[in-house]
Backbone bond lengths (Angstrom), bond angles and torsions (degrees), N, CA, C in turn:
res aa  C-N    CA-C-N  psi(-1)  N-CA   C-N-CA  omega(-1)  CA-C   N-CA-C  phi
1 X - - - 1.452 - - 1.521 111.22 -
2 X 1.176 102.03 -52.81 2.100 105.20 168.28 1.495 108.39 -54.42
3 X 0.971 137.17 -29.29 1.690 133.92 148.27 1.291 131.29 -0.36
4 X 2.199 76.30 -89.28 1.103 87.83 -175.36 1.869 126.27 -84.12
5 X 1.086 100.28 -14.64 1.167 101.67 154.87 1.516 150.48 -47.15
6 X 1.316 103.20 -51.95 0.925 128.08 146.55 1.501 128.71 -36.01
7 X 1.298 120.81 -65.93 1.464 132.45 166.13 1.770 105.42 -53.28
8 X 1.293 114.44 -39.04 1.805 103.22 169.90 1.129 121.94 -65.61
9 X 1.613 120.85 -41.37 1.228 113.96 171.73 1.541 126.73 -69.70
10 X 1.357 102.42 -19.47 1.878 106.48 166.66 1.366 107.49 -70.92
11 X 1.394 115.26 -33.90 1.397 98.47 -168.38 1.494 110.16 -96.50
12 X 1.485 118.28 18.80 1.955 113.93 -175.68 1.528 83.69 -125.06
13 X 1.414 123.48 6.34 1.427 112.08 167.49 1.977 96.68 -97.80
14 X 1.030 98.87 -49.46 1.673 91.32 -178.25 1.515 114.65 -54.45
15 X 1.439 133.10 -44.96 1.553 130.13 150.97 0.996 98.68 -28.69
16 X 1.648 148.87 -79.22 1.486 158.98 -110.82 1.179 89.01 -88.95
17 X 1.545 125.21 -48.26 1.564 133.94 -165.79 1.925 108.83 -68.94
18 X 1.456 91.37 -52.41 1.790 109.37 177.45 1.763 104.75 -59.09
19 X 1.075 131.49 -82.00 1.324 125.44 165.14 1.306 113.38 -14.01
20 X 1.542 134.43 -70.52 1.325 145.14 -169.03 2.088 106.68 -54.92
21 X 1.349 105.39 -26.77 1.425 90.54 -168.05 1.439 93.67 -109.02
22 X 1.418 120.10 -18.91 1.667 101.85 161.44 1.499 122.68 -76.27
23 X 0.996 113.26 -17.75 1.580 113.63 164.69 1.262 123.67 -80.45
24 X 1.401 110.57 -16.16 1.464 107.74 156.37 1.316 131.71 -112.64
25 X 1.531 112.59 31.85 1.581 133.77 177.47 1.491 85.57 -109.39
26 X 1.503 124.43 -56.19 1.439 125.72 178.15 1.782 119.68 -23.01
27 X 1.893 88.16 -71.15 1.339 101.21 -167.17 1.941 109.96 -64.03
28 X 1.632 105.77 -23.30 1.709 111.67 -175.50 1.905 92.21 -52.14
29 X 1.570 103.83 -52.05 1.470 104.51 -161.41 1.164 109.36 -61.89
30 X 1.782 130.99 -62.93 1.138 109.64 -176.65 1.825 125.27 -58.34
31 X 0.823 96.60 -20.18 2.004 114.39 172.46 1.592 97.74 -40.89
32 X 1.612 105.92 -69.30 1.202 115.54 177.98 2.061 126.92 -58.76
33 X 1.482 88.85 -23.63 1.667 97.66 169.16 1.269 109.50 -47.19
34 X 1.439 118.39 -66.64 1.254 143.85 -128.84 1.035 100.67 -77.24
35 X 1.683 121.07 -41.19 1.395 135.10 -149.29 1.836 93.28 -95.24
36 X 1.437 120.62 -41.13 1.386 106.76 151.44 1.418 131.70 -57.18
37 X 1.539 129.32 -44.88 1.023 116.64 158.75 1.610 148.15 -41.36
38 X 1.473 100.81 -23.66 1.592 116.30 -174.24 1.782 90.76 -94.55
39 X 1.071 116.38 -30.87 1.542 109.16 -167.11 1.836 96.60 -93.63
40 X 1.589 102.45 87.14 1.106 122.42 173.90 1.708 117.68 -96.63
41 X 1.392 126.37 -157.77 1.545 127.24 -155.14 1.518 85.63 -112.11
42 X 1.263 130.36 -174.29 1.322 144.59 154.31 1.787 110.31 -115.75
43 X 1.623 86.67 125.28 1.766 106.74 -175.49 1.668 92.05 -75.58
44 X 1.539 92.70 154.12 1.658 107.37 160.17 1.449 94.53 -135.54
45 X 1.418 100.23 -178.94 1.559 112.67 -171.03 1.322 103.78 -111.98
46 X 0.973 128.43 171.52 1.772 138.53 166.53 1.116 110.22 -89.72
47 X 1.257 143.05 103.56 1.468 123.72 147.26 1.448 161.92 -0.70
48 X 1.381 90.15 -40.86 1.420 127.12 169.63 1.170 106.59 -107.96
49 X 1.345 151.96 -116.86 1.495 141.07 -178.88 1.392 137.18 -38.42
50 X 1.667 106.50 -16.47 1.335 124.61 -173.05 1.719 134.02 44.33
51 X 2.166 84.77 30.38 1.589 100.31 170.84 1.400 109.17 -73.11
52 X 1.071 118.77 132.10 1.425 131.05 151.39 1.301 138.65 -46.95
53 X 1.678 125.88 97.38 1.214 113.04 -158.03 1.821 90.03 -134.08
54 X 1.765 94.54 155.21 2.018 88.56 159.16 1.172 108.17 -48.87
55 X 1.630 96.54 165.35 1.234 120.01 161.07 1.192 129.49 -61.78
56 X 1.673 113.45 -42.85 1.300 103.32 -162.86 1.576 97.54 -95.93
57 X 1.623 124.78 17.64 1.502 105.44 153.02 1.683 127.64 -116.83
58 X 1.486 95.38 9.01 1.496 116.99 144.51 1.055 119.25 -18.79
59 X 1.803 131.87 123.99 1.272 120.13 160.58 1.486 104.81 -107.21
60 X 1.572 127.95 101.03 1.200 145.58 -179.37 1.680 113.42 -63.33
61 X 1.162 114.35 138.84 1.539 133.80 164.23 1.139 141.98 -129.48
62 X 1.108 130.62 78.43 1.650 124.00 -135.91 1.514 116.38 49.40
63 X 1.003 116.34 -132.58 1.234 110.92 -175.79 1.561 122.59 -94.36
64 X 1.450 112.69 21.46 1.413 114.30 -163.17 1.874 91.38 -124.71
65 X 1.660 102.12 141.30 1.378 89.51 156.74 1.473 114.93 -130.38
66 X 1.514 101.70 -168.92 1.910 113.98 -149.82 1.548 83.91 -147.29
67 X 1.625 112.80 137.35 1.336 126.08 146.79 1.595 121.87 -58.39
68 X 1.002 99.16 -11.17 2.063 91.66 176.67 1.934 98.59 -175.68
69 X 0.755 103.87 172.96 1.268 146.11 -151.35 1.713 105.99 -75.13
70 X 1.346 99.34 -42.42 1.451 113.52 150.62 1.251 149.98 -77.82
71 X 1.813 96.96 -15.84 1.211 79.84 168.50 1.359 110.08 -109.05
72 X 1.386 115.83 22.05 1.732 123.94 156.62 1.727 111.78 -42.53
73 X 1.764 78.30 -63.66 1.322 92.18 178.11 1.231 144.59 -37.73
74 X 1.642 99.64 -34.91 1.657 110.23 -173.89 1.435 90.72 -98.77
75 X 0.829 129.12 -56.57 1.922 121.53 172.54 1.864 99.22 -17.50
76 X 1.402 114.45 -83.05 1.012 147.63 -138.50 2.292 89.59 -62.56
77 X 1.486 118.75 -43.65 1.395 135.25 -166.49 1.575 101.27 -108.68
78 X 1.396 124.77 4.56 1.549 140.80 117.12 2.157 80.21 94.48
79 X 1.270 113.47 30.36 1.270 94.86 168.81 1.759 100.00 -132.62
């Protein structure tokens, strides 16, 4: 009877152990979500419409930027 006992309590400690390190592989990942999520792009504005777009799909002109290509254009032919 001390056996088998024995062998249950080894084996509801090894669950106890397994549970414990997937819940803390869990929480590493979302940890790591989060910290990508907050580390986002920087918006600029348009000139002309003053939509808000990333940077890196910005079409820049000196120091001013434009959501597209057109509205460089109209910036640039001042209407």
């Amino acid at each position: 009877m001390g056996r088998i006992l024995f062998w249950i309590v080894l084996a509801l400690a090894a669950i106890a152990l397994w549970r414990g390190w997937q819940r803390a592989q869990r929480r590493a990942r979302m940890t790591t979500k989060r910290k990508t999520a907050v580390a986002g792009e920087s918006m600029v504005a348009c000139r002309v419409c003053g939509l808000n777009v990333p940077r890196s799909e910005a079409v820049v002109d000196g120091e001013h930027s434009y959501c597209s290509e057109e509205h460089r254009r109209q910036a640039r032919s001042g209407g």
